[in-house]
Each structure stands twice: as C-alpha cells, then as structure tokens.
C-alpha positions in Angstrom: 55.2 196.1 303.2 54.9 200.0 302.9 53.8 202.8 304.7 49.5 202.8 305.2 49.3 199.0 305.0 47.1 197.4 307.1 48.8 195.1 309.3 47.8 192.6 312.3 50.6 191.4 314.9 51.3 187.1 315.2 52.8 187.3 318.4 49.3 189.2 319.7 47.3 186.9 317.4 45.6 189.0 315.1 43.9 190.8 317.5 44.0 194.4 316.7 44.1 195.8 313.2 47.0 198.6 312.7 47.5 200.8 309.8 51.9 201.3 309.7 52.4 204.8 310.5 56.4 204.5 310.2 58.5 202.4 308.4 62.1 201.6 309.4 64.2 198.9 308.1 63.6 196.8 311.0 60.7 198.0 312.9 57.2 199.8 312.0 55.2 202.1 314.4 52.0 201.4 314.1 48.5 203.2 314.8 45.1 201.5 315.6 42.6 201.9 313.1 39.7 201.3 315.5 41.6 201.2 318.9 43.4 204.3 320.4 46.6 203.0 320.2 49.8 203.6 319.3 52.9 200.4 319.1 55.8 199.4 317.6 56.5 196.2 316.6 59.4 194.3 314.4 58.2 193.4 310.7 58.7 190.2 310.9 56.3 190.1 313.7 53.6 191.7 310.9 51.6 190.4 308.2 49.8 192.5 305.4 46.1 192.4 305.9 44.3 192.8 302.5 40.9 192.3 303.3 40.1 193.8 306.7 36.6 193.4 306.2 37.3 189.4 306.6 39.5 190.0 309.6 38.2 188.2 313.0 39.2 191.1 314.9 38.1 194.1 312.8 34.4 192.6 311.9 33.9 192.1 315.6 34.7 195.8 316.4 32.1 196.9 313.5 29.6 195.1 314.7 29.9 196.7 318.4 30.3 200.1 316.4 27.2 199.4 314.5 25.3 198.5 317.9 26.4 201.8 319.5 25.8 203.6 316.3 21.8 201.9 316.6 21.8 202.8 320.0 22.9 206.3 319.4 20.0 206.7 316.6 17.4 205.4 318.4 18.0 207.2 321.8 17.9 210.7 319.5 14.6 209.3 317.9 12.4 208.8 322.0 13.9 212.0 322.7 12.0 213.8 319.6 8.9 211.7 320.3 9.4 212.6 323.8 9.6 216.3 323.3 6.7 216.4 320.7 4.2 214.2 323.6 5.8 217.1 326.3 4.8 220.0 324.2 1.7 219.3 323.1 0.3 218.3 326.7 1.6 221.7 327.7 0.1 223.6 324.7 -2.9 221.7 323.9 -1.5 221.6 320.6 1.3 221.0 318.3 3.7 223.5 318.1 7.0 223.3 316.1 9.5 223.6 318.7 13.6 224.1 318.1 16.7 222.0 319.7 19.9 223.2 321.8 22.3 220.5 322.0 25.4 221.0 323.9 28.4 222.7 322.5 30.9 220.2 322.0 35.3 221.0 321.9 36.8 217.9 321.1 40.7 218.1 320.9 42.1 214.9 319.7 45.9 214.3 319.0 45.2 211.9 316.7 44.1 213.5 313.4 42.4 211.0 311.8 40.4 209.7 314.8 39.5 213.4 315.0 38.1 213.3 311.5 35.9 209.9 312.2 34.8 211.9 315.3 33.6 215.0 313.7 31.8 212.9 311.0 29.8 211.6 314.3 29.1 214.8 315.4 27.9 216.3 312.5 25.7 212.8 311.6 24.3 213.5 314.7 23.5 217.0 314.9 25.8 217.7 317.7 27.6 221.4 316.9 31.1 220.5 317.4 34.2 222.4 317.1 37.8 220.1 316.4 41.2 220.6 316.7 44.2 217.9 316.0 46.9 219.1 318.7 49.7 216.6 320.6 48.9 215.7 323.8 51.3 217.3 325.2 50.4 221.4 324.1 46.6 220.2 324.9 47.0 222.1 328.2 48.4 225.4 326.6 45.2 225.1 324.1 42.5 224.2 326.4 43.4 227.5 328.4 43.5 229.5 325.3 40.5 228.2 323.3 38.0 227.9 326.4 37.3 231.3 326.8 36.9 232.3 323.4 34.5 229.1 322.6 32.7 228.4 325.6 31.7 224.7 325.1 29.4 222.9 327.4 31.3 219.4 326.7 35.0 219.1 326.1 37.1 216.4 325.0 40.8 215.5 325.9 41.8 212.7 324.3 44.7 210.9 322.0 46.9 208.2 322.4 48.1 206.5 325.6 49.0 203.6 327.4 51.0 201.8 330.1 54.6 201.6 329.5 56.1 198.0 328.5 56.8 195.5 331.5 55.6 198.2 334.2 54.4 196.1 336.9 51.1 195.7 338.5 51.7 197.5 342.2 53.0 200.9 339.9 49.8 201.1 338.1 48.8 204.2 340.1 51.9 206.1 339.4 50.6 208.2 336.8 54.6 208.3 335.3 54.0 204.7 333.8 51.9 206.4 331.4 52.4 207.6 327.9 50.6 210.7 328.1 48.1 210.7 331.2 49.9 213.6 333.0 49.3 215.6 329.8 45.4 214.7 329.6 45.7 215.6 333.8 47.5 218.8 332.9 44.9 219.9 330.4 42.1 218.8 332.5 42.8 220.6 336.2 43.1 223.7 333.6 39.7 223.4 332.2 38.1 222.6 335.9 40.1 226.1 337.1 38.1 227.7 334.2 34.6 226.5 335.2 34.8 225.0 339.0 31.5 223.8 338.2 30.7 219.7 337.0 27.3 220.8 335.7 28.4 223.5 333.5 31.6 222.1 332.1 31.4 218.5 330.9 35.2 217.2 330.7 35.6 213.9 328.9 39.3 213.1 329.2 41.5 210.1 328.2 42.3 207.4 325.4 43.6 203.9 325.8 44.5 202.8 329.5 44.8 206.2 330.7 45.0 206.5 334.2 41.2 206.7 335.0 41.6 207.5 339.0 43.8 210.4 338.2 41.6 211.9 335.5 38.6 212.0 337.4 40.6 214.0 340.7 41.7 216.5 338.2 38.0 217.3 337.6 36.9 215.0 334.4 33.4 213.8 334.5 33.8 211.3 332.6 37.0 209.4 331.9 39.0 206.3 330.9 40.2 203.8 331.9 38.9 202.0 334.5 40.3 198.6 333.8 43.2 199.9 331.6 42.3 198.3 328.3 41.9 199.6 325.0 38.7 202.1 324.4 37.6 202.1 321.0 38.4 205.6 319.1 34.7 206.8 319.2 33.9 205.9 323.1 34.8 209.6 323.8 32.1 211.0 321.1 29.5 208.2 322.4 30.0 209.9 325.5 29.9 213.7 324.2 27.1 213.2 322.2 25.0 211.7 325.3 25.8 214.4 327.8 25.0 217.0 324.7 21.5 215.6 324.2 20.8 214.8 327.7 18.3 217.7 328.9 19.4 219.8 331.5 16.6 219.0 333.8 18.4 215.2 334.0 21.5 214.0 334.8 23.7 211.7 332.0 22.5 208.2 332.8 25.5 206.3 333.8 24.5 203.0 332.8 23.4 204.2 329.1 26.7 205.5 329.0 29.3 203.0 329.5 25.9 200.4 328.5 26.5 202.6 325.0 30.2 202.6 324.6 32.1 199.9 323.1 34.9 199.1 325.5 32.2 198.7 328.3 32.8 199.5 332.0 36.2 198.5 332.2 37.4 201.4 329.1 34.5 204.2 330.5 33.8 205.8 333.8 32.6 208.5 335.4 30.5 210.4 337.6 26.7 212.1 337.7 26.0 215.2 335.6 23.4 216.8 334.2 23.0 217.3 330.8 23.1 219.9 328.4 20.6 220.1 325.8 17.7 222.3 325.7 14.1 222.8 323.9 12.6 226.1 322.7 9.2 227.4 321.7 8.5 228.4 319.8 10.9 228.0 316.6 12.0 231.2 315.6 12.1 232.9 312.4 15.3 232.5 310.2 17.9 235.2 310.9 19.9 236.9 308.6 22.6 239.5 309.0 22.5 238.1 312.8 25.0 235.6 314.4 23.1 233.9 316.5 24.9 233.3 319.8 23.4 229.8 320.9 
C-alpha cells in the first residue's frame, strides 16, 4: 500500500471508497473520493481497491451522479425552450436573446473536490470563481474576497464531521464538530456583508455539518439535516440551481434536495429567489470593454 491508493475499510464493509492521503507506519488518513470526508483508519483495517469501477459502493454513487448530472442537463434544456416560447409571445417573433446566470464563489478546503466542482460549473455555463483555502481562514477570506467579487451564490464548504463516540443528546453542540464553527464563522460574515437572503445566496457545509447552526448564521441553503455524508458535488447541484433559477422565482425546494445525491437528510434549506436573468436583445461583441455582468 502507498500513498494515492484507493482503498475501502472491512470493518465499514466496503462502503465508502477512499483515496490514502497519509501514510504512517501504522495508520493511513484517508480522503473520500466521492464523499466529503476525511478518516483515519489502521492498515490493516484497509484493502487496496484496483478496480473501483467494479466496487459495489463506488458504481452506486456514479449512477446517482449520473442521475443528477441528467437532471441538471435537462432542467438547463426547458429553461432555454422556456425562454425562446416567452420571448417570442412577447415579440411576435424570434429574437436571439442573451443569458445572466448567477455569479458563483465557491471556496472549498478540499482542492481536488474544488477542481471536480469547477469542471461542473464551467460544463454548465455557470461563471464561477474558486479558491482551495482551510476551513479554518474561510472566514478571513470570505470578508476579503466579497467585496471585491460580488457573487450572487457563495459556497462554504470542506470537510467535516461529528467527532468519534460523541453521543446522541450533544449533537447540537456545535463543538462535536470538526469544522462547523468555522463554516458558521465564515457564514454570519457573509450575511453581515449583504443582510439580504435574496441577494446573497450562501450555500454552507460538507459532511454532517451541523445543519441547524448554519442556517441561524444566515446560510440559505445548508447541510446536514440528518448528519450523514453529502456527496462532494451536492453543494454545486445546489449553486448551479439557484444560479439558473430566474429571479422572478424562488429555488424550488423540492428540485433541490429531489436533485442532490444525499437526499433530504444531507440538503436543506430555505425559500429564495433565484438569480439568473434574460436580456434582449443580444448585444454586439465588445472589445476593448470589460464587461461588468
């Protein structure tokens, strides 16, 4: 065994695949290569996956990704033919028209999740700006980089996760949590910025992050509800909805955690409208001009 193997855990059964981060003489950290989750566990508790593509747990999750992925696709394909049917009944004919999708800041303090979600955002036409930052200087960032980039949607997510053998009744103590006070931190900053739900989207939280406290602090959307593991891209799924959601709706709540692959017990939030927007008519192509939308 050596440092990137893919790896599943006996004792767990096999049911989350992991990609060894760390290796020590006795025990290997390990990262979730679909799951937002961060362990250790002893190697002899590991065994070497060589074809994850075979592996019970792993096909399973590609097939849900795949789902979301269709889902994703299609939704973005009724809301052109929606726009088209919209425009021509108000102009009596059809005019090309132009798209503004929601500004998206997605800080992620894993780096590689980060990458799979800015592949997302740029498959899906969603203009995206990402940054790989630990959870804990996410607050110190978010105040900085919120001015200068203005987003409509932000994203505060990473690693967490209840501490081992924390009992049931201290659930709600946000200390039994690996970095929920730091995804709290960063979010009652970016609420102070913009006091407003509707004009500031804030998607905060990773694996059973402590959903109640994230949503007080001002999050829209947030995870999670039951405290189980959300699947790396559940925080894009959800980005990328209230991006093309039109202003003139709010982010249907059922879509949303209907879209995600964790389900209602890893995604939650609250009513918002969206942020996307349709011009007409298309303007001509600038030059020399940065345009400011």
């Amino acid at each position: 065994m050596k440092q990137g193997d893919l790896v599943v855990r006996k004792s767990y059964g096999g049911d989350v695949l992991f990609r060894v981060a760390i290796l020590d003489p006795e025990i290997a950290v390990l990262k979730g290569t679909d799951y937002r989750l961060l362990a250790d566990a002893p190697i002899r508790d590991l065994t070497v996956v060589r074809h994850p593509e075979t592996t019970g747990a792993a096909k399973e999750v590609r097939i849900k990704v795949n789902e979301s992925m269709r889902r994703m696709k299609e939704q973005r394909e009724k809301l052109v033919i929606h726009n088209v049917s919209e425009l021509r009944r108000a102009t009596n004919e059809s005019q090309p028209y132009f798209e503004v999708p929601g500004k998206v800041l997605h800080l992620d303090g894993d780096g590689n999740y980060m990458k799979k979600s800015m592949q997302l955002y740029t498959q899906m036409k969603v203009p995206a700006h990402g940054l790989h930052v630990h959870e804990s200087q996410m607050p110190e960032l978010v105040q900085r980089l919120l001015p200068q980039l203005k987003p409509d949607v932000i994203v505060i997510t990473g690693h967490d996760g209840v501490f081992k053998n924390t009992p049931h009744h201290e659930l709600m103590n946000i200390n039994s949590y690996k970095n929920s006070q730091n995804f709290v931190n960063a979010v009652r900053i970016a609420r102070e910025y913009d006091k407003n739900r509707d004009n500031l989207i804030i998607v905060a939280g990773a694996c059973q992050s402590h959903y109640e406290a994230l949503l007080q602090s001002g999050a829209n959307f947030a995870s999670s509800p039951g405290r189980i593991l959300i699947h790396a891209l559940d925080p894009v799924y959800v980005a990328i909805k209230a991006s093309y959601t039109s202003i003139r709706e709010t982010v249907n709540l059922a879509d949303v955690i209907h879209g995600t692959i964790s389900g209602i017990d890893g995604v939650g939030g609250i009513e918002t409208l969206g942020k996307y927007r349709v011009g007409l008519p298309r303007p001509r192509t600038l030059t020399g001009i940065k345009p400011t939308v």
